[in-house]
PyMOL CGO cylinders between C-alpha atoms (Angstrom):
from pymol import cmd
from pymol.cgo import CYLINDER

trace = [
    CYLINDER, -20.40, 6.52, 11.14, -21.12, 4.16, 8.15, 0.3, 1, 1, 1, 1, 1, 1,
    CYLINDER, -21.12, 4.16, 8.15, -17.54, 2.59, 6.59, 0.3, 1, 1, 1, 1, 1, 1,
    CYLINDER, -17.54, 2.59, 6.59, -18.24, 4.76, 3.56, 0.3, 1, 1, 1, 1, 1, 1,
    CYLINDER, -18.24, 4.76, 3.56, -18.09, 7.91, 5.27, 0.3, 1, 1, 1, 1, 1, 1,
    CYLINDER, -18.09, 7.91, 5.27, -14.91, 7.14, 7.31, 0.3, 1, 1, 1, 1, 1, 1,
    CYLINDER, -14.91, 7.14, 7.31, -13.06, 6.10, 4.13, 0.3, 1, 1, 1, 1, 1, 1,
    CYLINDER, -13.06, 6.10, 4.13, -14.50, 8.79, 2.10, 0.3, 1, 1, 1, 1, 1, 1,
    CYLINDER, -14.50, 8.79, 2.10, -12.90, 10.96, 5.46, 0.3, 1, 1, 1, 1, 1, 1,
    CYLINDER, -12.90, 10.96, 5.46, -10.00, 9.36, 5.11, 0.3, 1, 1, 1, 1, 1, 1,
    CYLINDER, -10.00, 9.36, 5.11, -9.39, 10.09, 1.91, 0.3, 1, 1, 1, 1, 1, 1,
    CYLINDER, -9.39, 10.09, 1.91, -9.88, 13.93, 2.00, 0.3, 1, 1, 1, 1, 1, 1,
    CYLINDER, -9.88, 13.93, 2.00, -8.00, 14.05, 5.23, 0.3, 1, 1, 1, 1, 1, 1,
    CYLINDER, -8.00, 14.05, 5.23, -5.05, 12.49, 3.84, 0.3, 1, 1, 1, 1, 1, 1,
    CYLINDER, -5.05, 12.49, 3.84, -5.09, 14.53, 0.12, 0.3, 1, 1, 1, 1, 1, 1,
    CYLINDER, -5.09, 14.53, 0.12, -5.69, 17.57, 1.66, 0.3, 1, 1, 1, 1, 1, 1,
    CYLINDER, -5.69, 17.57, 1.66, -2.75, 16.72, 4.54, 0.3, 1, 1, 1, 1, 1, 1,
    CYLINDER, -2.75, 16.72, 4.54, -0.87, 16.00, 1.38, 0.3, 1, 1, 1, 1, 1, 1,
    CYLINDER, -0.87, 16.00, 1.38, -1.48, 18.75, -0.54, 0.3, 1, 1, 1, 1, 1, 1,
    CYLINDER, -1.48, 18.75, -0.54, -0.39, 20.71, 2.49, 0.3, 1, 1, 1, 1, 1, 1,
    CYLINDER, -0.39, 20.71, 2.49, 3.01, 19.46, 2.37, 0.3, 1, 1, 1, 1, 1, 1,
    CYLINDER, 3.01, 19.46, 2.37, 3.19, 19.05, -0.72, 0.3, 1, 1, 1, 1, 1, 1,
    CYLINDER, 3.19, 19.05, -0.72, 2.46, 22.39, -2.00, 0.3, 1, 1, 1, 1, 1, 1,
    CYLINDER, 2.46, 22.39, -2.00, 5.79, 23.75, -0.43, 0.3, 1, 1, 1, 1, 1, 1,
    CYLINDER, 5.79, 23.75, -0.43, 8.08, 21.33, -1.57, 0.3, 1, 1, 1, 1, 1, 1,
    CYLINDER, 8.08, 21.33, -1.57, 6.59, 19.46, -5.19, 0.3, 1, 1, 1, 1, 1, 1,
    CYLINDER, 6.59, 19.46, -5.19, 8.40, 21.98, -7.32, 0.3, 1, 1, 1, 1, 1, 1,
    CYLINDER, 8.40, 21.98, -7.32, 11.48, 22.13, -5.21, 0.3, 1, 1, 1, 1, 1, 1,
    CYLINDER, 11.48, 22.13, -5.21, 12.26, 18.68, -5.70, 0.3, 1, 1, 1, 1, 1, 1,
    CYLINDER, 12.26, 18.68, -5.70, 14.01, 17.76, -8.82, 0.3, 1, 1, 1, 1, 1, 1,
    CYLINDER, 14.01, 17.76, -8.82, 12.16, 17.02, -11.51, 0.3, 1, 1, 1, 1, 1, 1,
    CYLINDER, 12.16, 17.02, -11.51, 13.55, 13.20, -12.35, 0.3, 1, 1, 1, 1, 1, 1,
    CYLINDER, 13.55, 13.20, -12.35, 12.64, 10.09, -10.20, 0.3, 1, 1, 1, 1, 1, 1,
    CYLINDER, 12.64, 10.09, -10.20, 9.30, 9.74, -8.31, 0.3, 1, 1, 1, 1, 1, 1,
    CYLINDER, 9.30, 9.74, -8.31, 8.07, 12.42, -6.16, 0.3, 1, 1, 1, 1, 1, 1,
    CYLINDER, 8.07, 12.42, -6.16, 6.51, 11.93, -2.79, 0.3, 1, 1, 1, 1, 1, 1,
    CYLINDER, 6.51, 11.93, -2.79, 2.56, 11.65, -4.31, 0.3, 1, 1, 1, 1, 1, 1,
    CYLINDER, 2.56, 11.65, -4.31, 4.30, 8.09, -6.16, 0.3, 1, 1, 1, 1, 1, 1,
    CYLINDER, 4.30, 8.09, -6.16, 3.36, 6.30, -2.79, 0.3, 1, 1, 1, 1, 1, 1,
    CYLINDER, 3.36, 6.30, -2.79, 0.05, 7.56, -2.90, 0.3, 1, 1, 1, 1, 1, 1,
    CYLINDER, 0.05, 7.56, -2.90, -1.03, 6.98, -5.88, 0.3, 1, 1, 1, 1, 1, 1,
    CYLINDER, -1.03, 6.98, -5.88, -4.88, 7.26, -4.97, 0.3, 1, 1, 1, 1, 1, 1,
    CYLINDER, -4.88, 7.26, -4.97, -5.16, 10.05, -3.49, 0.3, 1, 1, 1, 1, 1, 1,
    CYLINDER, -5.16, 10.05, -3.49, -6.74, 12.30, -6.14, 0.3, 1, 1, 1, 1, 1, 1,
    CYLINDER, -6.74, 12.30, -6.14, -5.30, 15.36, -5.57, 0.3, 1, 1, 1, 1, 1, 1,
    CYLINDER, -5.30, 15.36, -5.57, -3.80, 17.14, -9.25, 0.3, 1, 1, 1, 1, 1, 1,
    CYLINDER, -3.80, 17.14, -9.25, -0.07, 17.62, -7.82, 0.3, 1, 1, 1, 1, 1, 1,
    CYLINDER, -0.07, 17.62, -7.82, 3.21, 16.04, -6.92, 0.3, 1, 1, 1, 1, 1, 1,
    CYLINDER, 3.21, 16.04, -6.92, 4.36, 13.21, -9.70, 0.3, 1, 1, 1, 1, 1, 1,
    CYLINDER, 4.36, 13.21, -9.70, 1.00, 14.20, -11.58, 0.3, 1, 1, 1, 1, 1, 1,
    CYLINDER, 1.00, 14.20, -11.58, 2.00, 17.71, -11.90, 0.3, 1, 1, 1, 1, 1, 1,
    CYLINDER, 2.00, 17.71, -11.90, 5.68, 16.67, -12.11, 0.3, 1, 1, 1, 1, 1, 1,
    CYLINDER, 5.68, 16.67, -12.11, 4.88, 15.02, -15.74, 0.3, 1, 1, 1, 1, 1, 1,
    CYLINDER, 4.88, 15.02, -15.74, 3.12, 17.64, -17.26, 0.3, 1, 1, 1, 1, 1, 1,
    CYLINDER, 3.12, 17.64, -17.26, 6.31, 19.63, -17.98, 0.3, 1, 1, 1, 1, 1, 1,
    CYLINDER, 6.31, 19.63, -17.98, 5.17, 22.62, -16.37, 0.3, 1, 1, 1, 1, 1, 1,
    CYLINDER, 5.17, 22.62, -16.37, 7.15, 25.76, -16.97, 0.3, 1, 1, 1, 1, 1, 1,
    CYLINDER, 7.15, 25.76, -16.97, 9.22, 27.66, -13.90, 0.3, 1, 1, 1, 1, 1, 1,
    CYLINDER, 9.22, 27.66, -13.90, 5.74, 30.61, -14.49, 0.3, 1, 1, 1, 1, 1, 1,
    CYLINDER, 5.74, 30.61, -14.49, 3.75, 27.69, -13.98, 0.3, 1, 1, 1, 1, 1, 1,
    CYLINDER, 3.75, 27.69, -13.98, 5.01, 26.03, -11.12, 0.3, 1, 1, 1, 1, 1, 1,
    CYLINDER, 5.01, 26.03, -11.12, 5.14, 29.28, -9.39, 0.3, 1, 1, 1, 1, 1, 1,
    CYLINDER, 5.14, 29.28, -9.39, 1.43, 29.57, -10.54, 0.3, 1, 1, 1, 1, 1, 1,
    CYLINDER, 1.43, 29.57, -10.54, 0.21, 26.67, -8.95, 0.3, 1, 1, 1, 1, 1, 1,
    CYLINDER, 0.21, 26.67, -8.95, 2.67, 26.94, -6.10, 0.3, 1, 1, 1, 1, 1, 1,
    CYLINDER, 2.67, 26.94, -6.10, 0.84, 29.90, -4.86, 0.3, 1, 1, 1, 1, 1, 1,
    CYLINDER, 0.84, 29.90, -4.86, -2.48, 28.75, -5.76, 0.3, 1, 1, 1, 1, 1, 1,
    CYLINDER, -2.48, 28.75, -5.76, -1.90, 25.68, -3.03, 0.3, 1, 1, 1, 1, 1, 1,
    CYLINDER, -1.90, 25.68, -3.03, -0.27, 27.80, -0.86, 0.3, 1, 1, 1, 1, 1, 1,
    CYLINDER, -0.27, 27.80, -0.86, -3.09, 30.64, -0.87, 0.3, 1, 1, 1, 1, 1, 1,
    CYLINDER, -3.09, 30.64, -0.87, -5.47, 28.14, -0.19, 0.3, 1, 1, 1, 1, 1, 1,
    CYLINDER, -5.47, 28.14, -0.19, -3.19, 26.31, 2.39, 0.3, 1, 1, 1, 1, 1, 1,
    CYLINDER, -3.19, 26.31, 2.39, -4.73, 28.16, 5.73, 0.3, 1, 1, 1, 1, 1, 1,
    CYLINDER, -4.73, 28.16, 5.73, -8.36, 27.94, 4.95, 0.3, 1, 1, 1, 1, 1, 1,
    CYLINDER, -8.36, 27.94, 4.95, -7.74, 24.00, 4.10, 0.3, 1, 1, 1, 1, 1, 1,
    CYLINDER, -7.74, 24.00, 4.10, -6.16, 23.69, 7.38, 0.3, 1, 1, 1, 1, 1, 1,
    CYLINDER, -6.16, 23.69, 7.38, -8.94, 25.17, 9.17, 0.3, 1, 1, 1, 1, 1, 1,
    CYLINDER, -8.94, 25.17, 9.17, -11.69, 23.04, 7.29, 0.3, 1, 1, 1, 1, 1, 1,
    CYLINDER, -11.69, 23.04, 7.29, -9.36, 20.27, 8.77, 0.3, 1, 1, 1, 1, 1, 1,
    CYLINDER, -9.36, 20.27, 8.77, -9.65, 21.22, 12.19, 0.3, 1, 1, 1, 1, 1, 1,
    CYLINDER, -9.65, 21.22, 12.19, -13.67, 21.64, 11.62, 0.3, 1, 1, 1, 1, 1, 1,
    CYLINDER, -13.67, 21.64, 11.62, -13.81, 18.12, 10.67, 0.3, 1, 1, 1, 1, 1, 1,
    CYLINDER, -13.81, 18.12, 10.67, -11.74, 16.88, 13.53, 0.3, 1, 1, 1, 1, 1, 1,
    CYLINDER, -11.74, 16.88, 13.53, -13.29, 18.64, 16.29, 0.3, 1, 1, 1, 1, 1, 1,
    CYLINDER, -13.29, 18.64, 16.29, -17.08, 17.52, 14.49, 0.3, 1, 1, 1, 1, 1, 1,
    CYLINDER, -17.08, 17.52, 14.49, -15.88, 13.87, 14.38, 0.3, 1, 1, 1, 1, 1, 1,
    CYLINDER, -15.88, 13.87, 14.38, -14.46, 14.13, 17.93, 0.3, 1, 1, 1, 1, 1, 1,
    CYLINDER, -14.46, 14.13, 17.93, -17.89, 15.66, 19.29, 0.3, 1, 1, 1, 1, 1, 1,
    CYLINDER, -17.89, 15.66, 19.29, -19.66, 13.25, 17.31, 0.3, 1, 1, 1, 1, 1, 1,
    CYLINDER, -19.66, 13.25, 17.31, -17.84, 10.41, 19.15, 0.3, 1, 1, 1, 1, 1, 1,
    CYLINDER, -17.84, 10.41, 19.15, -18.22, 11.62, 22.15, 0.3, 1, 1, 1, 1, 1, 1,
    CYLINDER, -18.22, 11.62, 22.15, -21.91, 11.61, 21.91, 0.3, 1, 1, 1, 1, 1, 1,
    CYLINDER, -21.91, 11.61, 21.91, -22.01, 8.34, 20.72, 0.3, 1, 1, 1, 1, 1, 1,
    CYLINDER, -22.01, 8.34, 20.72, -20.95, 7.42, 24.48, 0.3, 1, 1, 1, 1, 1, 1,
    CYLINDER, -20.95, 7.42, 24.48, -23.57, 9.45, 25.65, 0.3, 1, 1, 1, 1, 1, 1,
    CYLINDER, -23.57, 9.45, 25.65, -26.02, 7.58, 28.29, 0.3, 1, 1, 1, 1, 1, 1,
    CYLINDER, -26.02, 7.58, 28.29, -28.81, 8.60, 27.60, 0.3, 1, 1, 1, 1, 1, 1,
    CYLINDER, -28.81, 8.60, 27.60, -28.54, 8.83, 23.61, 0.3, 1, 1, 1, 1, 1, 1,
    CYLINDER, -28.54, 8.83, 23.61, -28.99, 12.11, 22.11, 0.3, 1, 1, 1, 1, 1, 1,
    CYLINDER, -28.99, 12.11, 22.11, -30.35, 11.16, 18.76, 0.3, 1, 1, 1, 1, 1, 1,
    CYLINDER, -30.35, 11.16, 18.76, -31.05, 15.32, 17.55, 0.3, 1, 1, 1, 1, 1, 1,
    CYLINDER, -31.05, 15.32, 17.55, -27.35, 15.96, 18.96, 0.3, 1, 1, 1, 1, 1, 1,
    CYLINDER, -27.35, 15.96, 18.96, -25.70, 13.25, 17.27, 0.3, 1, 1, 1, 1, 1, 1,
    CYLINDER, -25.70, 13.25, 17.27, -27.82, 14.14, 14.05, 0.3, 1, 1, 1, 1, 1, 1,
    CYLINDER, -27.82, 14.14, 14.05, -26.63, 17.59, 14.37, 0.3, 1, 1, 1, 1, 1, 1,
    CYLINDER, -26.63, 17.59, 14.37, -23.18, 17.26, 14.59, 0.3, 1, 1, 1, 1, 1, 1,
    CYLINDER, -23.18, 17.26, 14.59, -23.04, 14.71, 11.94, 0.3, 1, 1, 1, 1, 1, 1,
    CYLINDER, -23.04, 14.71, 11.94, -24.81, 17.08, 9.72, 0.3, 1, 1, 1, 1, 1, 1,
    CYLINDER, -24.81, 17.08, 9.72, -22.02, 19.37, 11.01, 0.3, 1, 1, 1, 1, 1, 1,
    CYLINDER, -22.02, 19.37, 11.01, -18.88, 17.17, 10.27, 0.3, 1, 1, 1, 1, 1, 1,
    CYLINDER, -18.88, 17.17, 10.27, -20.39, 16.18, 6.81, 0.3, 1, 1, 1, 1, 1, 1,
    CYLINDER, -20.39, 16.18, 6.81, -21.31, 19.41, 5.95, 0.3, 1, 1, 1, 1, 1, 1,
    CYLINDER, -21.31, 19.41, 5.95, -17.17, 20.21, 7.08, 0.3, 1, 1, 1, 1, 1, 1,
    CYLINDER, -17.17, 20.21, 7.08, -16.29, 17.66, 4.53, 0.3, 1, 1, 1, 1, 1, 1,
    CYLINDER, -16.29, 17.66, 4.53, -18.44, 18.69, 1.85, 0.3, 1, 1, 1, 1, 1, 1,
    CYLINDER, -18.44, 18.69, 1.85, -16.60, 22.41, 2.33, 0.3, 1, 1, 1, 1, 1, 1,
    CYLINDER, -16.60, 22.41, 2.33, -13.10, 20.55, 2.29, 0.3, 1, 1, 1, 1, 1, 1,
    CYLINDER, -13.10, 20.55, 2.29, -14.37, 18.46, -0.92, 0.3, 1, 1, 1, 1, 1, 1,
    CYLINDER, -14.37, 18.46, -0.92, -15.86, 21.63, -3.03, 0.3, 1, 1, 1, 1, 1, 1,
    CYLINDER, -15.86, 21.63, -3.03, -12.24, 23.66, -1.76, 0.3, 1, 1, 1, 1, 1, 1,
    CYLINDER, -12.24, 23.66, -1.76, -10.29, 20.58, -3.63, 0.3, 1, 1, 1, 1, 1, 1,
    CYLINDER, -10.29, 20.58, -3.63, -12.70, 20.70, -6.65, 0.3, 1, 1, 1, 1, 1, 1,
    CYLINDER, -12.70, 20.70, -6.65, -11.91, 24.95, -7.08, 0.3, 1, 1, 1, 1, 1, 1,
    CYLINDER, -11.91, 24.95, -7.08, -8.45, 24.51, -6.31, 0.3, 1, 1, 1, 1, 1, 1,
    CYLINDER, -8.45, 24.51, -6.31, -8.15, 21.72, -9.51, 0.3, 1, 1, 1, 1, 1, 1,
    CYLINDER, -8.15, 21.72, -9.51, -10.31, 24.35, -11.56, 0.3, 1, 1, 1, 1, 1, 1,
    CYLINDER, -10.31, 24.35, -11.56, -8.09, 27.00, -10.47, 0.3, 1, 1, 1, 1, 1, 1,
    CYLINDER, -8.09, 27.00, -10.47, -4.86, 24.81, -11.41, 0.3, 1, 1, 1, 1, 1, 1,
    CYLINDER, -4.86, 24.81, -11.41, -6.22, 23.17, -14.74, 0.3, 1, 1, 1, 1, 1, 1,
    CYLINDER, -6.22, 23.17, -14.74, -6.76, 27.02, -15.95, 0.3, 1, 1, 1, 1, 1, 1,
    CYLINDER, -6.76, 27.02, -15.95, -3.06, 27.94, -15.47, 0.3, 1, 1, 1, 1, 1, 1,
    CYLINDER, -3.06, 27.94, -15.47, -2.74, 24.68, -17.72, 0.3, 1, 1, 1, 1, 1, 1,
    CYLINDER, -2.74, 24.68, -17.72, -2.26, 24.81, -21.68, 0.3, 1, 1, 1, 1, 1, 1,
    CYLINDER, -2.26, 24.81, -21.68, -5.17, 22.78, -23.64, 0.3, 1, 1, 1, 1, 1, 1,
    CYLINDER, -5.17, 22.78, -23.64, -2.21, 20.20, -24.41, 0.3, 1, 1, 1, 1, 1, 1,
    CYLINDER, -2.21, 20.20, -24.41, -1.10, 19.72, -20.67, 0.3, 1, 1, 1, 1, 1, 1,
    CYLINDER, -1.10, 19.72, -20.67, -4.81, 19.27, -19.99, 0.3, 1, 1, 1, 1, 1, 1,
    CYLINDER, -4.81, 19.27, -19.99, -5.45, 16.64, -22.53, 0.3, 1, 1, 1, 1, 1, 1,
    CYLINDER, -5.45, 16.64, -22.53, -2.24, 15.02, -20.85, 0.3, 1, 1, 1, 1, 1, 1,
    CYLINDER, -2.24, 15.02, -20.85, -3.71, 15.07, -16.96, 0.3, 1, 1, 1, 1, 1, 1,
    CYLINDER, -3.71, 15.07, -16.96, -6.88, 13.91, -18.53, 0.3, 1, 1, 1, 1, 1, 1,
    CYLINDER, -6.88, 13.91, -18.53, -5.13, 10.91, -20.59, 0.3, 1, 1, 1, 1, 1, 1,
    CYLINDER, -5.13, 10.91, -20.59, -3.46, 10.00, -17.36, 0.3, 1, 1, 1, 1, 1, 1,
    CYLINDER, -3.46, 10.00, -17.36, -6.78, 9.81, -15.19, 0.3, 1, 1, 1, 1, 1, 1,
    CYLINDER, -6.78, 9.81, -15.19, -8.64, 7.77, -18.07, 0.3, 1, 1, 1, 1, 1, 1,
    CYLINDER, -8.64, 7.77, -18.07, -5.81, 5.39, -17.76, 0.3, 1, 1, 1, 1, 1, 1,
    CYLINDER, -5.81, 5.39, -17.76, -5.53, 5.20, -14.20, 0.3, 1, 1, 1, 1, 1, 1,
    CYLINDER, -5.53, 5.20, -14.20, -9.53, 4.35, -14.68, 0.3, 1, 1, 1, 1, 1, 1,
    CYLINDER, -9.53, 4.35, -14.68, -9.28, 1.52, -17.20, 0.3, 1, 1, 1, 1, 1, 1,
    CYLINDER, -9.28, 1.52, -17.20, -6.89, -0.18, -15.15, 0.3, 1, 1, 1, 1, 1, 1,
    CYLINDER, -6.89, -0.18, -15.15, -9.15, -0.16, -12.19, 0.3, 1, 1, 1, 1, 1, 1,
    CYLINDER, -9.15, -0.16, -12.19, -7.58, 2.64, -9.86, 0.3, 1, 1, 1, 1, 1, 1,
    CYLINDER, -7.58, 2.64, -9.86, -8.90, 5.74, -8.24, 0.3, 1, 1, 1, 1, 1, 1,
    CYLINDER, -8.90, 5.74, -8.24, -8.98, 9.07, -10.38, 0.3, 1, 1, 1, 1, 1, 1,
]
cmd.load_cgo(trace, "trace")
């Protein structure tokens, strides 16, 4: 698997591991003082210290608490997808004799896993930015544009 793949892995396994945990205990956390996202600041998911600044009201949190946690099951079985494709995929990789159209196949199967986890993350943004006002949007956007003029993720 090429080094962009297994990074670009990486990072969905660890923001969707994080929104995971996250998504039960972001708004039970006080609001002052950095939250647990502050160590990860490139991760790219919209919640923890993100969310935290926006001011959201109590409706709100609840709002997006239960739009995470709705979504929480299916993530975690995309996540098991992906592991047991990359696992299968490894295996044949130690294969004597290579299977080239096996190997092909279940990468096409573990990106194709990814691609599910990636377009889950991209609804479950759209889904939070629309419990948002137009104010608290321009805000999250301010912060990303920011984050991208100094050189980090988004």
């Amino acid at each position: 698997m090429t080094r962009s793949i297994r990074v670009l892995f990486a990072r969905f396994s660890i923001a969707s591991v994080m929104a995971l945990a996250i998504a039960g205990s972001a708004f039970a956390q006080p609001m002052e003082g950095p939250g647990p996202m502050a160590m990860h600041p490139r991760s790219g998911g919209m919640h923890g210290e993100r969310l935290r600044r926006l001011g959201l009201t109590e409706a709100q949190q609840d709002q997006v608490f239960k739009i995470y946690h709705d979504q929480a099951p299916e993530m975690r079985e995309r996540m098991k997808a992906v592991r047991r494709a990359h696992q299968a995929l490894r295996q044949s990789a130690k294969a004597v004799p290579f299977d080239r159209d096996r190997a092909r196949q279940l990468a096409d199967t573990e990106a194709k896993a990814v691609a599910q986890i990636a377009f889950m993350r991209a609804e479950t943004v759209s889904r939070v930015r629309a419990v948002l006002t137009a104010e608290q949007r321009a805000k999250l956007d301010a912060g990303r544009d920011g984050r991208r003029e100094r050189g980090g993720a988004e």
